[in-house]
C-alpha positions in Angstrom: 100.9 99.1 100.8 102.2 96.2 98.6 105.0 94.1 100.1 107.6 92.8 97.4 109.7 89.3 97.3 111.6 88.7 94.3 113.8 85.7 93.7 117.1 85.3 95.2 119.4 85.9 92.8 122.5 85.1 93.9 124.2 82.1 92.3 122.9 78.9 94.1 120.9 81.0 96.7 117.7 78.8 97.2 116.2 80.8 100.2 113.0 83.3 99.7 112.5 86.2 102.0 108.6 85.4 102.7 107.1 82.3 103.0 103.3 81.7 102.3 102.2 80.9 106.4 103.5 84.5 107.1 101.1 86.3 104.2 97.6 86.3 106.4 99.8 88.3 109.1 100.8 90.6 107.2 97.2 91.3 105.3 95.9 91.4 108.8 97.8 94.6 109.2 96.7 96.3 105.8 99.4 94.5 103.6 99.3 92.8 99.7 101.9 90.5 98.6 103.3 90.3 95.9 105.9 87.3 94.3 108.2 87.1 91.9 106.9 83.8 89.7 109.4 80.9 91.2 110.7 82.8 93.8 109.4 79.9 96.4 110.4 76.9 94.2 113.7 76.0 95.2 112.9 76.3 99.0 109.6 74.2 98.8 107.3 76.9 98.4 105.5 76.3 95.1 103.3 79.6 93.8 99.8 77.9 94.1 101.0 77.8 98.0 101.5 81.8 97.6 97.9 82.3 96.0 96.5 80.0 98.2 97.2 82.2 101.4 96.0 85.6 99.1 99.6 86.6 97.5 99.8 87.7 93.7 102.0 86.2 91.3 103.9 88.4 88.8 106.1 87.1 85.9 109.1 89.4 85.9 111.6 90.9 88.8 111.2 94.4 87.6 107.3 93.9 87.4 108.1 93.5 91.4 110.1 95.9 92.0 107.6 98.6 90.0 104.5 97.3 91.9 106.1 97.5 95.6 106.1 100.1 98.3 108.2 97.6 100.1 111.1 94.7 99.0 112.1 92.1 101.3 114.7 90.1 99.9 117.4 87.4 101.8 120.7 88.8 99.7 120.3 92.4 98.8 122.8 94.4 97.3 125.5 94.8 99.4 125.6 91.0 100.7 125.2 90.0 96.9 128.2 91.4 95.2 127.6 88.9 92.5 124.5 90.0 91.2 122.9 92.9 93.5 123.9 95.4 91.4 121.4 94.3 88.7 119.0 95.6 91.2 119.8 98.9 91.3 117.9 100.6 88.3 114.8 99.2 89.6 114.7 101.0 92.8 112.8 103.9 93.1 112.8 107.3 95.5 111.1 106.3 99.2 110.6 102.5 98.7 111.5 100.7 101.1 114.6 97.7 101.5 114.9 95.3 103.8 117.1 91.9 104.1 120.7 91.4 104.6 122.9 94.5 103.1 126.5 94.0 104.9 126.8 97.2 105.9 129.6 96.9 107.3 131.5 95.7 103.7 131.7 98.4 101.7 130.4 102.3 102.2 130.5 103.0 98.8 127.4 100.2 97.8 125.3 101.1 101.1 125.8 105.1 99.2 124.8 104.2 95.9 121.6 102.5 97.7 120.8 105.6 99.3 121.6 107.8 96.0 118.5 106.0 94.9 116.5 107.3 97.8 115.4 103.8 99.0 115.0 103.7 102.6 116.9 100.9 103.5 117.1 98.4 106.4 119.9 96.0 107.3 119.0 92.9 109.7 122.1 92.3 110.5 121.8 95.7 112.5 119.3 95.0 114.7 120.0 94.8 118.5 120.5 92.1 120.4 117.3 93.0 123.2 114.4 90.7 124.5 112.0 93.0 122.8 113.9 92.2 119.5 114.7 88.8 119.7 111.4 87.9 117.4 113.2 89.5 114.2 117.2 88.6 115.1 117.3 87.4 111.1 121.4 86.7 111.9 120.9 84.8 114.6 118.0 82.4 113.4 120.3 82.1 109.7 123.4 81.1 112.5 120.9 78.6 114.3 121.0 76.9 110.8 124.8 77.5 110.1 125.8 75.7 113.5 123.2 72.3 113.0 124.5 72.1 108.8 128.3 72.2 110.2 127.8 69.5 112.4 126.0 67.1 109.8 128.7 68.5 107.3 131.5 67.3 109.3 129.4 63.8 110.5 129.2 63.2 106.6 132.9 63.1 105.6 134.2 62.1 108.2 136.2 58.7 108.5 134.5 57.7 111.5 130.7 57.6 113.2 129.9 60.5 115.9 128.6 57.9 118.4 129.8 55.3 120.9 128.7 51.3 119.6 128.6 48.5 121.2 128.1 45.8 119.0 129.0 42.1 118.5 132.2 43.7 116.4 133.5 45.3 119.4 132.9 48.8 121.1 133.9 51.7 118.8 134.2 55.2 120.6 132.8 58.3 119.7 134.1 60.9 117.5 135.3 64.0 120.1 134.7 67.2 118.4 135.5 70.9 119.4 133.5 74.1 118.7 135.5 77.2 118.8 133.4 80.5 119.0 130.2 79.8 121.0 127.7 82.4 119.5 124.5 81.0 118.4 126.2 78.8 115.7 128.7 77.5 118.1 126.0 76.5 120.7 123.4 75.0 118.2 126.8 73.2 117.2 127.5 72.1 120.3 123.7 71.0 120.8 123.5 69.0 117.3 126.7 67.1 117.6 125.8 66.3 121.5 122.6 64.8 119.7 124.9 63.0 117.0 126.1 61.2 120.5 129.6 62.7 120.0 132.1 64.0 123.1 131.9 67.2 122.5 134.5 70.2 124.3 134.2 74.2 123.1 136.3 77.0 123.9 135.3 81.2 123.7 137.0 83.9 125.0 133.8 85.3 126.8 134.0 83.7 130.3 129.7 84.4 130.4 128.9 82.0 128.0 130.7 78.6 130.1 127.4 77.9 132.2 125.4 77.6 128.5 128.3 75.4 126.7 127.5 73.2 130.1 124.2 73.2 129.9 124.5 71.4 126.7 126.3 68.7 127.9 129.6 70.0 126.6 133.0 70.4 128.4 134.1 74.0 128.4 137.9 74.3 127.6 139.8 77.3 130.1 143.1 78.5 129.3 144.6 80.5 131.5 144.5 84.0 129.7 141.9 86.4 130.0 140.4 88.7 127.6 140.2 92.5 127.7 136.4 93.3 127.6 135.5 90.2 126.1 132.3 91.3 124.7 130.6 94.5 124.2 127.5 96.1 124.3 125.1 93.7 122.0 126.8 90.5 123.3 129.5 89.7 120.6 133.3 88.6 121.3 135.0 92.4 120.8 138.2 91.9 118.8 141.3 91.6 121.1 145.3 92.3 120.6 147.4 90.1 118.6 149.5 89.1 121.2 146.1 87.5 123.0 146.0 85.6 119.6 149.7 84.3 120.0 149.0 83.1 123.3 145.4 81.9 122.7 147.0 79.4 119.6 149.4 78.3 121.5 147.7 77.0 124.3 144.7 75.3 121.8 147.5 73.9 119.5 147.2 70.7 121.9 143.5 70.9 122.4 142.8 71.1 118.5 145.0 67.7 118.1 143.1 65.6 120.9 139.6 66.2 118.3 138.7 64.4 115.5 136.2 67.4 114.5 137.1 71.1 114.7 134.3 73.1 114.5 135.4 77.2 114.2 132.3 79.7 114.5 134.9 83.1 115.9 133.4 86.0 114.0 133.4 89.9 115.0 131.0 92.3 113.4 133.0 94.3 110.5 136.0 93.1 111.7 138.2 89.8 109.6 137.9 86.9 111.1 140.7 86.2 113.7 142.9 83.3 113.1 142.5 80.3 115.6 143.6 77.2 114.2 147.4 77.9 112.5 148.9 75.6 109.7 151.2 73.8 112.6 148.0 73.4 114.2 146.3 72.0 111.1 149.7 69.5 111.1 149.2 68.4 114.3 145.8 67.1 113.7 145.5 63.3 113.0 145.0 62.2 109.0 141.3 61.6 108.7 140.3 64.3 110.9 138.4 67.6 109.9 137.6 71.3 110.3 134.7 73.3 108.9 135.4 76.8 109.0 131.6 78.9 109.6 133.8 82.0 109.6 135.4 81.6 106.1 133.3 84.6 104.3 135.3 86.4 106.7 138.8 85.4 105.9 138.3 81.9 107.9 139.5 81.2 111.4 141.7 78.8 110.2 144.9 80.0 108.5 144.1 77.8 105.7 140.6 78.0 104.7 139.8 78.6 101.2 136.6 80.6 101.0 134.1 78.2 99.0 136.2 75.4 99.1 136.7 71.7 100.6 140.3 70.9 100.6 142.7 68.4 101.7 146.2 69.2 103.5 148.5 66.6 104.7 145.1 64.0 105.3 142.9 66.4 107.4 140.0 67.9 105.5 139.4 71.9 105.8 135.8 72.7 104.7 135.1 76.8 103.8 131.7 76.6 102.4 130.0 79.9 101.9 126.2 80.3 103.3 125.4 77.0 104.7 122.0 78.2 105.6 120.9 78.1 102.4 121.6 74.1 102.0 118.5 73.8 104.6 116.1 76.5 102.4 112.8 74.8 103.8 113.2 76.1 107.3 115.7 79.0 107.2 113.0 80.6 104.7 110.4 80.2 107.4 112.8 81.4 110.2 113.9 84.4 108.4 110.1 85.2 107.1 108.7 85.0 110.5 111.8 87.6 111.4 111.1 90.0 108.6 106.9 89.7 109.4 107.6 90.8 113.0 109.9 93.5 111.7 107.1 94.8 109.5 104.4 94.7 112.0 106.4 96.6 114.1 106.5 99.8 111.0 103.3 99.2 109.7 99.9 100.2 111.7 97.1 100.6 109.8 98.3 99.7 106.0 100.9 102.6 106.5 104.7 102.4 107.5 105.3 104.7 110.0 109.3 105.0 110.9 110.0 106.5 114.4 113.4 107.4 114.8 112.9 107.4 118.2 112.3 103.3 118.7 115.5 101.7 119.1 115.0 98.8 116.9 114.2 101.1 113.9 117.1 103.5 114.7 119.9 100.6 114.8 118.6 98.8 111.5 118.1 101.7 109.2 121.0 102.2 107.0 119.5 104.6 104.3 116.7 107.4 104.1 116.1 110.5 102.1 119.2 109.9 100.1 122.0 110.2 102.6 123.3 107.1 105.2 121.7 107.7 107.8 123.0 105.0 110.4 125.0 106.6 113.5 127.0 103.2 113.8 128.0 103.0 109.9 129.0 107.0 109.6 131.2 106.6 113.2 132.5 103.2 111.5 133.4 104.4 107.9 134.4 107.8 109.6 131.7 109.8 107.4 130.9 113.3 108.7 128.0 113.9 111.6 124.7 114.2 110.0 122.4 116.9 111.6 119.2 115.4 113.3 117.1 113.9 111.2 113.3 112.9 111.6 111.5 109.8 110.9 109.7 109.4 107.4 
């Protein structure tokens, strides 16, 4: 079977799906490569590193899509509504999709997918389990997210993130608070601690305190409590809005006390919930700063714009889109090792093999045989029960 990578093609993208270290795996298990010409550049992956390691080198995107049984891709269609769609006439019946599809965005793209008859698999899907943690795509790309955000905020703001003692004086450290500690949050939390920063963080799931402490951070309590904080897979479930009310009003004063606001909140398919208000935002001293890792989302700050840096009233508000991709070297190589351990797990003998009955398979695969086939997605977009279908 021939494995696929075409070049990102999202505007300013610079992450490829598979990186050459990964290719002798993957042969190992009955697999040929195959690159799109460039596709490795802009990470630091040059094509004589590709051929080196026994991949081939074609010229053209659609001369990759027409050789592979298999495409692994970083932004597929579905998470590249700027450009995906391009890919669409190039699919063809049983091949085989993996990479990041958001398919929780919209049902209609994840249907036109499967009208194509591509089997298709979304890593954002895949369960949060020991046995799985070798191919959790989202939560090595949120790794990235949390340690960019950090050096982000260290870069504009006004002051340095460590205590000094010098012949000038002593100047005291920058205090900064992460709010949402997932994996972005904590590797947030870890990098700014290494920045030599005071660093506090607040989440609504009471399990996660003993790691924020760990870290050397302070955890923040208010005194409300969440309804099932988190669910089944480990994320922060979405709670009622008059939680919200009282959650803003008792972190209006913690928010104020921080130089650096750091806001990771985000909820599977859900928008973003709002955190950090305007009057919040005013009662933040000039000079200080939020970056908002939840702003594809709607932002957890009321006033994020999405893609944008912006200035209100002397505190910076930072919205950046897909911060893993300013650190292309090492996210590529995160997410390739992900995607290799998700292949070797279909593919025994040089054949994929897709057992409906292995729970990792089951939770990622979106699209087979031309219908949706994911349980989660059809009970989420509220699409009739599918009878039982085999694996492929």
């Amino acid at each position: 079977m021939i494995v696929g990578v075409p070049r990102e093609s999202f505007p300013g993208e610079r992450r490829v799906a598979l990186v050459p270290a990964v290719i002798p795996n993957l042969a190992k298990a009955g697999l040929e490569v195959v690159v799109e010409a460039g596709a490795g550049f802009e990470a630091g992956y040059p094509d004589a590193d590709y051929v080196a390691k026994g991949a081939k080198i074609l010229p053209s995107r659609a001369e990759v899509f027409r050789a592979a049984d298999i495409i692994t891709q970083v932004l597929c269609y579905g998470s590249n509504d700027k450009t995906g769609k391009a890919d669409v006439p190039l699919f063809h019946r049983d091949q085989v999709l993996i990479g990041f599809l958001r398919p929780l965005g919209s049902v209609e793209t994840i249907s036109e997918i499967a009208s194509k008859g591509v089997i298709s698999f979304s890593v954002e899907l895949m369960p949060r389990t020991t046995r799985a943690q070798s191919m959790d795509a989202l939560s090595s790309m949120a790794t990235i997210s949390g340690y960019k955000a950090v050096l982000i905020a260290a870069d504009s703001l006004p002051k340095i993130f460590p205590m000094m003692t010098t012949a000038a004086g002593t100047i005291t450290p920058a205090r900064v608070l992460i709010l949402g500690c997932g994996v972005a949050g904590l590797q947030a939390i870890a990098t700014a601690r290494r920045l030599g920063a005071v660093v506090s963080a607040y989440d609504l799931r009471p399990a996660v305190k003993e790691q924020v402490q760990s870290l050397g951070a302070r955890f923040v309590e208010l005194p409300i409590e969440a309804k099932d904080a988190q669910d089944a897979r480990g994320y922060a479930t979405a709670q009622g809005e008059e939680f919200y009310r009282k959650q803003r009003e008792l972190l209006g004063k913690v928010i104020a006390e921080n130089d650096v606001v750091i806001t990771a909140a985000v909820i599977p398919g859900k928008k973003s919930p709002i955190l950090v208000t305007k009057e919040m935002v005013a009662g933040m001293a000039p000079g200080s700063l939020l970056v908002d890792l939840a702003a594809e989302r709607g932002g957890n700050c009321e006033l994020t714009q999405g893609g944008k840096k912006i200035n209100v009233n002397g505190v910076t508000i930072i919205g950046w889109y897909n911060l893993a991709s300013a650190v292309p070297y090492n996210a590529s190589q995160m997410y390739a090792r992900n995607l290799t351990a998700f292949l070797l797990l279909m593919v025994k003998d040089g054949k994929l093999q897709i057992d409906a009955k292995d729970e990792i398979i089951r939770e990622t695969l979106l699209t087979q045989g031309g219908e949706v086939v994911n349980a989660r997605l059809r009970e989420f977009f509220q699409l009739p029960v599918l009878g039982t279908k085999g694996g492929a």
